[in-house]
KOLPA-195623 format. One record per residue: residue in one letter; chain; x, y, z of N, C-alpha, C in turn. Coordinates in steps of 0.001 Angstrom, whole numbers, plus 500000, padded with zeros to 6 digits. Layout:
code|unit|npx|npy|npz|capx|capy|capz|cpx|cpy|cpz
a|A|X|Y|Z|X|Y|Z|X|Y|Z;
...
// end
This chain:
code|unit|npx|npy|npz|capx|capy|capz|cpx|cpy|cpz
x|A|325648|573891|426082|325675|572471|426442|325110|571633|425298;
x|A|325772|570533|425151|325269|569657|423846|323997|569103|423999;
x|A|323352|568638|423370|321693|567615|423813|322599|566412|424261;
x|A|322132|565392|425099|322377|564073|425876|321927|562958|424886;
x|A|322707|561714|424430|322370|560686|424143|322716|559745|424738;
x|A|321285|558423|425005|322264|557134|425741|322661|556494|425262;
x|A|324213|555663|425239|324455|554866|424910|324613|553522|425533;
x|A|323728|552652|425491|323177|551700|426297|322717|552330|427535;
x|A|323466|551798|428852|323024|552969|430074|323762|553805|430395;
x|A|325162|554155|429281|325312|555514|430140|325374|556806|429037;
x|A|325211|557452|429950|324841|559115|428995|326047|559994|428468;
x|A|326294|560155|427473|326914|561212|426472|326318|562067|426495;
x|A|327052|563394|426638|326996|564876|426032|325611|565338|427909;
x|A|324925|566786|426989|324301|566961|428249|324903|567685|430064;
x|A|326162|567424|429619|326308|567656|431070|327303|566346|431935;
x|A|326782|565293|431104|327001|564475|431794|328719|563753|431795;
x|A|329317|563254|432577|330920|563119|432789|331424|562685|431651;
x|A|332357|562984|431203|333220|562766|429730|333779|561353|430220;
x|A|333052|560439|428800|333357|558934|429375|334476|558513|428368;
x|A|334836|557081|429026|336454|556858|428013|336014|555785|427227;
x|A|336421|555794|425719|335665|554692|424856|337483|554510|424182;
x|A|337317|552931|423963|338553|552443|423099|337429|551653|422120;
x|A|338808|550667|421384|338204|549556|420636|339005|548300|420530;
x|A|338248|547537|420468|338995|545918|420316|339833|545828|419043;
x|A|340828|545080|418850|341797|544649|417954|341412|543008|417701;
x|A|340523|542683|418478|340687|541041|418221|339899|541369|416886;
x|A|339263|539499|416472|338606|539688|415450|337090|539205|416135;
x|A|336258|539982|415722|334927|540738|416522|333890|539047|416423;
x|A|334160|537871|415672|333880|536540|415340|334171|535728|416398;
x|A|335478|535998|417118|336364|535435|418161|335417|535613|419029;
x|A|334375|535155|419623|333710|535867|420349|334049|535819|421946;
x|A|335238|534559|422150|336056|534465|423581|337260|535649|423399;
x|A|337912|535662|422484|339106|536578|422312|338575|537783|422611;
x|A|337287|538199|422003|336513|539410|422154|336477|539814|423551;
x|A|335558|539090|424096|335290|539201|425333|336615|539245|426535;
x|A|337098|538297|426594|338444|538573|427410|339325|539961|427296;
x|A|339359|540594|426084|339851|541547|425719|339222|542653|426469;
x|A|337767|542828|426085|336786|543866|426751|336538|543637|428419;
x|A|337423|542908|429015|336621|542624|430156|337963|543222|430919;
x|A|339311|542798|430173|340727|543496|430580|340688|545658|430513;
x|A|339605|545841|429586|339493|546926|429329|338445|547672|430268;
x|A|337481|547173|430889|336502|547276|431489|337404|547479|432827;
x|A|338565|546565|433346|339163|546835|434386|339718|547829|434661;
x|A|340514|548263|433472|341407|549382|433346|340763|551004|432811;
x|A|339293|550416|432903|338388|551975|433175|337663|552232|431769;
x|A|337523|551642|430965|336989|550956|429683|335478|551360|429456;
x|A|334569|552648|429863|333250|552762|429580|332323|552425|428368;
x|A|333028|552427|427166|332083|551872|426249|333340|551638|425421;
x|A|332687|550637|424171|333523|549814|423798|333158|550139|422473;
x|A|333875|549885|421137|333357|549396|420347|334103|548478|419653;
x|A|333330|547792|418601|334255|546276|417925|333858|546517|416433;
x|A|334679|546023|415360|334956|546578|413963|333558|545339|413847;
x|A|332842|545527|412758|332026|544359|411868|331735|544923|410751;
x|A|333170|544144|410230|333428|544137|408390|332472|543040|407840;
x|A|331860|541456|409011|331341|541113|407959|330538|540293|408899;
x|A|329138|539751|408479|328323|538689|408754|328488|538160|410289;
x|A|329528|537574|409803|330294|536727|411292|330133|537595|412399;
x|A|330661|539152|411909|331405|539764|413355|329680|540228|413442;
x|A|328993|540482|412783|327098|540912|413051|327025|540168|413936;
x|A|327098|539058|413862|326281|537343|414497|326793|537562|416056;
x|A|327719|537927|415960|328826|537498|417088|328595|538957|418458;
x|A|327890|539893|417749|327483|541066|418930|326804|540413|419728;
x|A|325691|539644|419614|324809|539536|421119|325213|538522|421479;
x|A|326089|537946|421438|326889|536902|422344|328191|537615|423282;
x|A|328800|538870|422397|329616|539795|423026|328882|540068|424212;
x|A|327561|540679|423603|326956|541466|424791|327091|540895|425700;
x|A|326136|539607|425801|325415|538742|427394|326821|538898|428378;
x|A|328383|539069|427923|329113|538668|428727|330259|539320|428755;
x|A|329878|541115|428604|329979|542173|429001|329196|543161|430185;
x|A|330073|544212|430353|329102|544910|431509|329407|546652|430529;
x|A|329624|547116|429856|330001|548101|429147|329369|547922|428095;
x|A|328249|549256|427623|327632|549968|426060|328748|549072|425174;
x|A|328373|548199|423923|329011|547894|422728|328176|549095|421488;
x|A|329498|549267|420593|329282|549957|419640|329877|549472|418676;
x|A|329174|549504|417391|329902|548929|416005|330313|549128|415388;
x|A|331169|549336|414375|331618|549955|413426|331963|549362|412710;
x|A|330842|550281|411663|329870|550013|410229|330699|550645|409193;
x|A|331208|550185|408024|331784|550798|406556|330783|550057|405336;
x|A|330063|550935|404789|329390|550215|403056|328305|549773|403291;
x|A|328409|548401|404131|327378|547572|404273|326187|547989|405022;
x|A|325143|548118|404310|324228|548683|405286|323290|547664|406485;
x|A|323579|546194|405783|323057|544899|406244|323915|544422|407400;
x|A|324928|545176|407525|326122|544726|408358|325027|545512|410108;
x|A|324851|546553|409477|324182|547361|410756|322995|547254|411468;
x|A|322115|546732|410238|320689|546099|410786|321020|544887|411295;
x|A|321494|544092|411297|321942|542783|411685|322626|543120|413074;
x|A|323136|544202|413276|324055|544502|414620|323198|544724|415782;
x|A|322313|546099|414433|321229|546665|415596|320211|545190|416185;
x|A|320199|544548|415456|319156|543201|415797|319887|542569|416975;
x|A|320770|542697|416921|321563|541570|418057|321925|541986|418988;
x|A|321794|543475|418851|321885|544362|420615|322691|545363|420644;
x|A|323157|545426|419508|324302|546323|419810|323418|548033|420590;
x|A|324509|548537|421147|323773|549821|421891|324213|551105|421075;
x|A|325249|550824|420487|325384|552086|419591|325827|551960|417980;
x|A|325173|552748|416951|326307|552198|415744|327099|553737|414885;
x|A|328141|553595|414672|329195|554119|414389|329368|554000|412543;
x|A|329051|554878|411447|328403|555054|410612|328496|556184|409551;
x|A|329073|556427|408806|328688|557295|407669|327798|556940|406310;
x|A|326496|558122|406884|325451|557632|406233|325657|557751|404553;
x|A|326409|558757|404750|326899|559189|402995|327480|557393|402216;
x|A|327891|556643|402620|328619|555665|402590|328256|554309|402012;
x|A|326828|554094|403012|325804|552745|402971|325457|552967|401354;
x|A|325156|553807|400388|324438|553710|399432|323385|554458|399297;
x|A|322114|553914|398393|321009|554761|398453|320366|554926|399899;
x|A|319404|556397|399495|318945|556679|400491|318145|555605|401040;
x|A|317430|554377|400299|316287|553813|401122|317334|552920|402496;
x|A|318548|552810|401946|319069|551896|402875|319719|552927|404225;
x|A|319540|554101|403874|319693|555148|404904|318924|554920|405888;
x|A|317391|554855|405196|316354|555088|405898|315673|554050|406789;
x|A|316387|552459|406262|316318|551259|406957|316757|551392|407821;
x|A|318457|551837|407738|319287|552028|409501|318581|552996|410076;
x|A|318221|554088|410144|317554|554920|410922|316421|554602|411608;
x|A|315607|553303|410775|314293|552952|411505|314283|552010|412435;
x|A|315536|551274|411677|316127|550251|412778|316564|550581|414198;
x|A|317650|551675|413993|317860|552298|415131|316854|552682|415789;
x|A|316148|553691|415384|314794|554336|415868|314098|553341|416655;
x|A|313960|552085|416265|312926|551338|416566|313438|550568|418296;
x|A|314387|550926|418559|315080|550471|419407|316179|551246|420202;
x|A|315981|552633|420087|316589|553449|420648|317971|553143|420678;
x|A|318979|553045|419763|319762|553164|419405|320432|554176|418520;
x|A|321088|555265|419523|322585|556445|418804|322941|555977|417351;
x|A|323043|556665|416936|324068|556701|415507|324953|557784|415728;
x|A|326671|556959|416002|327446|558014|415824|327864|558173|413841;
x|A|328027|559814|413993|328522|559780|412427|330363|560467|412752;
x|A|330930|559151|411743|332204|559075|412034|332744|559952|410939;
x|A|333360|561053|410778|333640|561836|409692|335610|561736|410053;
x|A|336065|561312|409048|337567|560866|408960|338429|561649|407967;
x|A|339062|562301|408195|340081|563799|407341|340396|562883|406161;
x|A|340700|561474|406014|341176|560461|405068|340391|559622|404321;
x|A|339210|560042|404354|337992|559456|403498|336904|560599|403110;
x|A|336891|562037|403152|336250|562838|403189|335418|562768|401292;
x|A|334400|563240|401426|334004|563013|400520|334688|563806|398777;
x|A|334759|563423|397774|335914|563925|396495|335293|565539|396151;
x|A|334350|565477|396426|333545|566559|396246|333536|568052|397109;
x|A|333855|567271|398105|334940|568242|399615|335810|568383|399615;
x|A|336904|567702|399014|338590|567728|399043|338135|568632|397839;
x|A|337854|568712|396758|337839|569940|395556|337668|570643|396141;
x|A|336287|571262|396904|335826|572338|397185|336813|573103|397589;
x|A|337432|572712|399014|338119|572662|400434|339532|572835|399573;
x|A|340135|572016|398839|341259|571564|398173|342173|570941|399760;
x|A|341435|570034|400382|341954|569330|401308|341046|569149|402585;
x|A|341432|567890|403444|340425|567674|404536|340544|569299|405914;
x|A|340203|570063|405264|340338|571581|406456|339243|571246|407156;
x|A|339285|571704|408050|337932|571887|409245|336758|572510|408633;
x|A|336806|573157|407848|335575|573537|407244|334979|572360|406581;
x|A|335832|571669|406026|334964|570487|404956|334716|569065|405847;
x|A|335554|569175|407278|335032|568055|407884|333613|568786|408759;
x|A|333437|569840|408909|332027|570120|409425|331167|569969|408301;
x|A|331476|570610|407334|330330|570488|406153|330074|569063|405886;
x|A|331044|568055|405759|330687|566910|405973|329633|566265|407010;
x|A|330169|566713|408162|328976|565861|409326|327568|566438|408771;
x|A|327524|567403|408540|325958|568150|408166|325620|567869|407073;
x|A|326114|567110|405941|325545|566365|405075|324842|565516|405830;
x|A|325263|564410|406509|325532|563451|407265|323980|563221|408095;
x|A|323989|564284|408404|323299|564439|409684|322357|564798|408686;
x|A|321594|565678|407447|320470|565814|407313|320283|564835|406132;
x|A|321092|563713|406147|320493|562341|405559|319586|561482|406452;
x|A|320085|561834|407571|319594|560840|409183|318328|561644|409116;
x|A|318518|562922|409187|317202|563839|410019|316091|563792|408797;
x|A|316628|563543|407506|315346|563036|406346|314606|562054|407001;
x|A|315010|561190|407398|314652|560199|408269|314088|559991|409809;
x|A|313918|561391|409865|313394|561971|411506|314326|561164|412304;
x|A|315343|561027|412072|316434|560424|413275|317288|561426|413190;
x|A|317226|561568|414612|318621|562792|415162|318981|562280|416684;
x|A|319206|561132|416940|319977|560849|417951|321303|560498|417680;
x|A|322182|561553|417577|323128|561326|416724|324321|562468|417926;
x|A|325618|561799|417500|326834|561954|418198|327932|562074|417280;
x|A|328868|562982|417179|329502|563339|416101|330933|563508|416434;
x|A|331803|562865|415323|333177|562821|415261|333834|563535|414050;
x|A|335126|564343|414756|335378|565284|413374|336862|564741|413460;
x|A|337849|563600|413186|339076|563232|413355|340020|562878|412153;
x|A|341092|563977|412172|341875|563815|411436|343573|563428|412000;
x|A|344595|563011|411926|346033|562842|412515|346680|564054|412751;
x|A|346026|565580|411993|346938|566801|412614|346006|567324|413698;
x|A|346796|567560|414647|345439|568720|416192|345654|569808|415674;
x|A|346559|570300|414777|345360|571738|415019|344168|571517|414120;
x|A|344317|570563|413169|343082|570490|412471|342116|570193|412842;
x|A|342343|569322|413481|341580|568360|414871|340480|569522|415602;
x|A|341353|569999|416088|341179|571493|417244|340140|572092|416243;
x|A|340474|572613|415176|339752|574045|414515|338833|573323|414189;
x|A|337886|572289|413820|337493|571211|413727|336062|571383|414480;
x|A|336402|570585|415358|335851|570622|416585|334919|571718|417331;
x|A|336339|572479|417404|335666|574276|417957|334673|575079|416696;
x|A|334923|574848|415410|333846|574751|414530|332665|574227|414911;
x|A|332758|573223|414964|331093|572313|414936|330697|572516|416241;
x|A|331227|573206|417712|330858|573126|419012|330252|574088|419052;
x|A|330655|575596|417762|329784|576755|417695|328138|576256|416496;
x|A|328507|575800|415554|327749|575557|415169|326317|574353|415395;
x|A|326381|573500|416419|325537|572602|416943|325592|572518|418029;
x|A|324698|571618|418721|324507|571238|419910|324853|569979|419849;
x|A|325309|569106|418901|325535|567370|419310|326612|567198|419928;
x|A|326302|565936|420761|327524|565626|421232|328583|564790|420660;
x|A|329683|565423|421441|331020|565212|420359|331918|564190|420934;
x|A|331841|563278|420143|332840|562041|420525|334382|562513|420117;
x|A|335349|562934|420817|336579|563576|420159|337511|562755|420665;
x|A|338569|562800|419306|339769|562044|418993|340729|562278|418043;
x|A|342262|562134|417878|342393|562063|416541|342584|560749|416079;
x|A|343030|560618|415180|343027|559035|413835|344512|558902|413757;
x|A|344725|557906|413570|345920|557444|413097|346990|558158|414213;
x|A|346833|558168|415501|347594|559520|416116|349128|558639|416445;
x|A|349123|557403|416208|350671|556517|416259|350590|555524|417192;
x|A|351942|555734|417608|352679|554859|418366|352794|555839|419552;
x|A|352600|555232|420967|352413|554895|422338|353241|556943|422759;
x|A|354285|556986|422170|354981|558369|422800|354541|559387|421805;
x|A|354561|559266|420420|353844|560648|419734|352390|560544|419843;
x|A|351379|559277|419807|350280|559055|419665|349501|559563|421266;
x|A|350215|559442|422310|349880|560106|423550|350192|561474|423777;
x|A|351333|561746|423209|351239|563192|423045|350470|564031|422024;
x|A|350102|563656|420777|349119|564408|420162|347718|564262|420676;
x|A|347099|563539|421475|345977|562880|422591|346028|563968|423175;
x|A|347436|564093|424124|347090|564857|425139|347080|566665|424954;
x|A|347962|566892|423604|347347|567747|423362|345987|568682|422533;
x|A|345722|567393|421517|344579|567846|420742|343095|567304|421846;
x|A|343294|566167|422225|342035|565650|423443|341875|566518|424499;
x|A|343417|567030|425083|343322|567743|426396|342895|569150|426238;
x|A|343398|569806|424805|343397|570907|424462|341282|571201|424606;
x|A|341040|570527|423702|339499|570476|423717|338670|570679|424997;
x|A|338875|569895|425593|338189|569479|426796|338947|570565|427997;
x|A|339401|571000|427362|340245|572465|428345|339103|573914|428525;
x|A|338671|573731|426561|338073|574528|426355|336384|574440|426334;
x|A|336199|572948|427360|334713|572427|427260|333738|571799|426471;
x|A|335150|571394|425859|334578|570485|424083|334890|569141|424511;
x|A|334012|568032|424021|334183|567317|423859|333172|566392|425399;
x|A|332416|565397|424670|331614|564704|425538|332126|563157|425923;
x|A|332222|562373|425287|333446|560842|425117|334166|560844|424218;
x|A|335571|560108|424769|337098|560411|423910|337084|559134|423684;
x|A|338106|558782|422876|338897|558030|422653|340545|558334|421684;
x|A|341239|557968|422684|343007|557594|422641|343467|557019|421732;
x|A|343649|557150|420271|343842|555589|419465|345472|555845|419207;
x|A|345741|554618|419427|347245|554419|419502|347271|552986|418637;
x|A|348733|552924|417963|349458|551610|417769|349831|550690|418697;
x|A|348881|550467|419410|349180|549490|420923|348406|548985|421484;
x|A|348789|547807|422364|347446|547665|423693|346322|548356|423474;
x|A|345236|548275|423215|344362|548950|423885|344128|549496|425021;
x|A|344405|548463|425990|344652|548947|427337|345177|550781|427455;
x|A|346317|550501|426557|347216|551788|426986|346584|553220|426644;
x|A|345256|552563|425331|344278|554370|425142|343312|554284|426105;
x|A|343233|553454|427358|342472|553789|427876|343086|554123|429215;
x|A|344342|553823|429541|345082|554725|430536|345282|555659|429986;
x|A|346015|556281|428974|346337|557500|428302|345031|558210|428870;
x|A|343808|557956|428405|342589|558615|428401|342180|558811|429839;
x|A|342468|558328|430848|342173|558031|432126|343042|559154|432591;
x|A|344298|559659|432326|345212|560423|432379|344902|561759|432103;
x|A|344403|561801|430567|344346|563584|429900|343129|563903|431466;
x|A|342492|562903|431523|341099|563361|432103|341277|563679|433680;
x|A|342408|563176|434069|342774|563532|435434|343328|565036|435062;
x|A|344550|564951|434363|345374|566419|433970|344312|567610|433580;
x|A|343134|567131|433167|342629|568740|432716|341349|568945|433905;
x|A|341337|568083|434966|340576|568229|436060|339167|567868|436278;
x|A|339412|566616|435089|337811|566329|434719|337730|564605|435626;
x|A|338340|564605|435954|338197|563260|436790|339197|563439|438154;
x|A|339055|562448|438987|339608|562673|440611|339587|561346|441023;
x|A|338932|560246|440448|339268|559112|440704|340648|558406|439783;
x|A|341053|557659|441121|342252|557013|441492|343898|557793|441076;
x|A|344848|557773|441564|345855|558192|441886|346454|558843|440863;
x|A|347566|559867|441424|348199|560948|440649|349848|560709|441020;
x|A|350474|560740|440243|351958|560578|440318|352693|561460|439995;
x|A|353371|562400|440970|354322|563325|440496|355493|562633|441243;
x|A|356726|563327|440192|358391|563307|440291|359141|563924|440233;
x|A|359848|564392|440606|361243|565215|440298|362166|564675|439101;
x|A|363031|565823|438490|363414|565307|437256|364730|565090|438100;
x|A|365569|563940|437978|367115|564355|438566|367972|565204|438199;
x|A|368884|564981|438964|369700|566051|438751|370945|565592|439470;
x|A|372561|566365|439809|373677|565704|440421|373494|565824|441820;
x|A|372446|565606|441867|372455|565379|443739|371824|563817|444147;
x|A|371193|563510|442702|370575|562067|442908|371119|560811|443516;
x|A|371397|560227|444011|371995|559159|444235|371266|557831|444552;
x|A|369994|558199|443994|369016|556790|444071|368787|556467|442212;
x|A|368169|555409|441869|367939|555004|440923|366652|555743|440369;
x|A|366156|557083|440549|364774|557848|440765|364220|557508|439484;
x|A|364913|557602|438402|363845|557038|437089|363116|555420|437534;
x|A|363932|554180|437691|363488|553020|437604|362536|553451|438737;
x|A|362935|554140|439961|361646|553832|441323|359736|554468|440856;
x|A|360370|555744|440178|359516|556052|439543|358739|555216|438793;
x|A|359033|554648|438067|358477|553709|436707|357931|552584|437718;
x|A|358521|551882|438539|358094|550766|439581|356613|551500|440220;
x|A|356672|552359|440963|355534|553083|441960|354150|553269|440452;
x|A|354652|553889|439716|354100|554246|438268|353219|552573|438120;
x|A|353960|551779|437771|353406|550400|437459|352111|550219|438446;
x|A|352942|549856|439670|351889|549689|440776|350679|549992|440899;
x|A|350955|552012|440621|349299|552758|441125|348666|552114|440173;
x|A|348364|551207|439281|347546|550990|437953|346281|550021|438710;
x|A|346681|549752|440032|346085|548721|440597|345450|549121|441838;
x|A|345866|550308|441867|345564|551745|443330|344322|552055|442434;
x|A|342932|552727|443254|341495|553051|442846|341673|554141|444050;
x|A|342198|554556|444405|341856|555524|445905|342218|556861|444999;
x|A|341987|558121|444984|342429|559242|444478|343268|559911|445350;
x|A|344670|559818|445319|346032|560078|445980|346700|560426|445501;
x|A|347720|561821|445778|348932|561759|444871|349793|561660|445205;
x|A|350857|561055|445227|351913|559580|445488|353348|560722|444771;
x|A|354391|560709|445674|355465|561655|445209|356702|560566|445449;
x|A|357468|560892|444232|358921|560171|444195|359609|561199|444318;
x|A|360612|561268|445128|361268|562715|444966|362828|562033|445299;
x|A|363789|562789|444243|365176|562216|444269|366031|563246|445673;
x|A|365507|563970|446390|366885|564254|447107|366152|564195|448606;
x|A|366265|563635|449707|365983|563522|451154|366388|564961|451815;
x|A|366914|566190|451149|367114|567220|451702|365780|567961|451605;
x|A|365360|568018|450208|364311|569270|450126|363213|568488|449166;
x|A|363039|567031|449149|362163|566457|448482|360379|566283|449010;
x|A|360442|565862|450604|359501|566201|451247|358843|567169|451411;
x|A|359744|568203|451077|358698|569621|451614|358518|570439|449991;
x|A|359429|569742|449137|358778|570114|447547|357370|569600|447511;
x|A|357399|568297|448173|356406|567223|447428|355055|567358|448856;
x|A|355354|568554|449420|353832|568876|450400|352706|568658|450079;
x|A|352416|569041|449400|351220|568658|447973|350834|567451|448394;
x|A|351778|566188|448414|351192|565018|448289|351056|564596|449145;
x|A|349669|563241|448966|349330|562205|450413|350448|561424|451029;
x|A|351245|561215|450088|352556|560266|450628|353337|560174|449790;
x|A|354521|559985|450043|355743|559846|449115|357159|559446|449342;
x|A|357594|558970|448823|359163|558611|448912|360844|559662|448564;
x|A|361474|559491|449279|362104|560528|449011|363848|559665|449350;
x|A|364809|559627|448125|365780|558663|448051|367292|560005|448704;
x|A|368025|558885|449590|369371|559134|449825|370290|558511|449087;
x|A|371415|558443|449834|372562|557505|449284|372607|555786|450368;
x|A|371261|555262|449784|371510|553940|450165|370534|553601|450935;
x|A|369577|554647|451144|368332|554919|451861|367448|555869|451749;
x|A|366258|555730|452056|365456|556930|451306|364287|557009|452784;
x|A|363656|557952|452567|362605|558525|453684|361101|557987|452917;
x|A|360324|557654|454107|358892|557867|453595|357919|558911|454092;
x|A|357272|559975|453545|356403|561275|453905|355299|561208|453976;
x|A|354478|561745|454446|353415|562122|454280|353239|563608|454447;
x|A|352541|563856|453640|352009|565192|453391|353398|565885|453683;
x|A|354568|565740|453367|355896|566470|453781|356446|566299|454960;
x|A|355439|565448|455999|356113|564996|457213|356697|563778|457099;
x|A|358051|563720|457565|358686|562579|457799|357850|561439|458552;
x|A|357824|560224|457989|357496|559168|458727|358484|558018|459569;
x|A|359303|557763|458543|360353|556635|458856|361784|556442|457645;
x|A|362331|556247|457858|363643|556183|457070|364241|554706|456723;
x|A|364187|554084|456060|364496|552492|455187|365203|552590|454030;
x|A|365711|550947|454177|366516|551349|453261|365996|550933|452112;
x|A|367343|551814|450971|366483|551788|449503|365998|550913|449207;
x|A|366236|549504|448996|365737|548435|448209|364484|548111|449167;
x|A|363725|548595|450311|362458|549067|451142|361556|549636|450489;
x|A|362224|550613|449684|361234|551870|449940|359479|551983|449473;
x|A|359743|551034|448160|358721|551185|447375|357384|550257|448153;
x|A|358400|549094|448772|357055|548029|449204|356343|549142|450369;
x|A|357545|549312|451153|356767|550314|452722|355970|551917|452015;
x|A|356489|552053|450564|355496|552838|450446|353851|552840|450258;
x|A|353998|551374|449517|352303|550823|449510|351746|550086|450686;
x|A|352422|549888|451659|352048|549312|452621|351202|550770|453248;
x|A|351926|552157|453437|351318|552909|453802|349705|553211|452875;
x|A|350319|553285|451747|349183|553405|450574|347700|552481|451268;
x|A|347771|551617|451582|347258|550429|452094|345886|551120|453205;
x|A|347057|551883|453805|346652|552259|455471|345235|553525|454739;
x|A|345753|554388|453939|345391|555581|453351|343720|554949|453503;
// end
């Protein structure tokens, strides 16, 4: 089990539930754009946050974020080491950091006291695409060996500094690198591991390398808070993430959606109803699993499994529960009388 750090009030690593972290796209200055953003994210299951501060402005602009948030803010720090004391001053709850990075050691030893002084995490962000020149020789490329040897530079720059409240990221854009990575540093330490990959895309490859390098991990008991990073919404890495975490059995709150794939017996529109019911549960909090099933012959008693479900004819479809028939409506019905039941649940 990893050692536990807090980040603001809630707990990483330890034991404690694998929480979902994204990040803002606004500009971190905006301090209304900010906030509206984080508060849309906070809805959609958003546990800690963090916001980029490249400069001055976006420093200034954390403890005004804070007051009008309900979710841990975290920062993320590149070079500037003034960028971080200025953050840590204004509240931030976590900062996000490669110590190798800031410069000399004394300015190491400023963020660490800063932090220290205020119980504030330092995550160390180690990135397959910035690894240090001295590691890519060694290594002759970002391999999992040189992104662990990296964090442990990292980490006994901090611990010169008697700071070791520290949380560690090993993320590169390939999973297996990702993977070997990871499962490296999970044998070799006890910190807890913020896991992700970088650059992982756009919305259909970027969720699928998620779900298999994020899901893969956390399959195997790795990994303490994720984050989803995609070319998109934010919103959408934090459903994605809300998702791996249902699929690998690490969460049970709010609803589960299974479907049948069609086939020539279909005669309902089963992709669009799907995608409609799909939309909906986003707004469902009850933990249910909700079945679309394309054929009224053998769709109900496929879809036993589930709390309720829909099941399409030619021009009409059934509503189930638990595989028992309830009532029969017609198609352009089905979906409202299915949440109406949802309702009842």
């Amino acid at each position: 089990m990893t050692k536990q750090i807090m980040v603001g009030g809630v707990a990483v690593g330890g034991g404690a539930p694998v929480t979902i972290q994204s990040m803002t796209n606004t500009r971190t200055d905006d301090v209304t754009a900010t906030v509206e953003q984080i508060l849309r994210l906070e809805a959609a299951g958003c546990e800690i946050i963090r916001c980029a501060v490249p400069d001055m402005a976006a420093a200034h602009a954390v403890g005004a974020i804070k007051e009008q948030i309900h979710i841990p803010l975290v920062v993320d720090i590149h070079f500037d080491y003034k960028l971080a004391l200025e953050a840590a001053a204004a509240g931030a709850d976590a900062v996000r950091i490669n110590p190798g990075n800031i410069g000399s050691e004394d300015r190491v030893k400023a963020v660490a006291d800063a932090c220290r002084k205020r119980n504030i995490p330092i995550r160390i962000g180690v990135n397959g695409g910035s690894l240090e020149k001295d590691l890519l020789a060694k290594y002759g490329g970002p391999t999992p060996e040189a992104l662990v040897e990296s964090a442990f530079g990292h980490i006994r720059l901090l611990n010169k500094y008697d700071f070791d409240d520290i949380c560690v990221s090993l993320k590169t854009s390939s999973v297996p690198n990702t993977i070997a990575a990871y499962r490296h540093m999970a044998e070799v330490s006890d910190y807890p591991l913020h896991v992700g990959l970088t650059e992982a895309g756009t919305p259909r490859m970027g969720i699928l390398k998620s779900a298999v390098g994020i899901g893969g991990l956390l399959s195997l008991g790795i990994g303490d808070t994720i984050r989803v990073s995609l070319s998109a919404d934010p919103i959408e890495e934090v459903y994605a993430a809300r998702d791996i975490l249902k699929v690998v059995g690490l969460r049970k709150d709010g609803p589960e959606l299974i479907s049948c794939p069609t086939c020539g017996r279909t005669k309902i529109d089963l992709i669009g109803l799907a995608g409609e019911v799909e939309e909906r549960l986003k707004e469902v909090k009850k933990p249910i699993t909700v079945a679309v099933m394309g054929c009224v012959v053998n769709g109900p008693g496929e879809a036993r499994g589930a709390d309720v479900g829909i099941a399409g004819g030619d021009g009409e479809g059934l509503i189930f529960r638990h595989g028992e028939i309830i009532k029969k409506v017609p198609q352009d019905q089905l979906v409202d009388e299915l949440f109406r039941l949802i309702e009842t649940l």
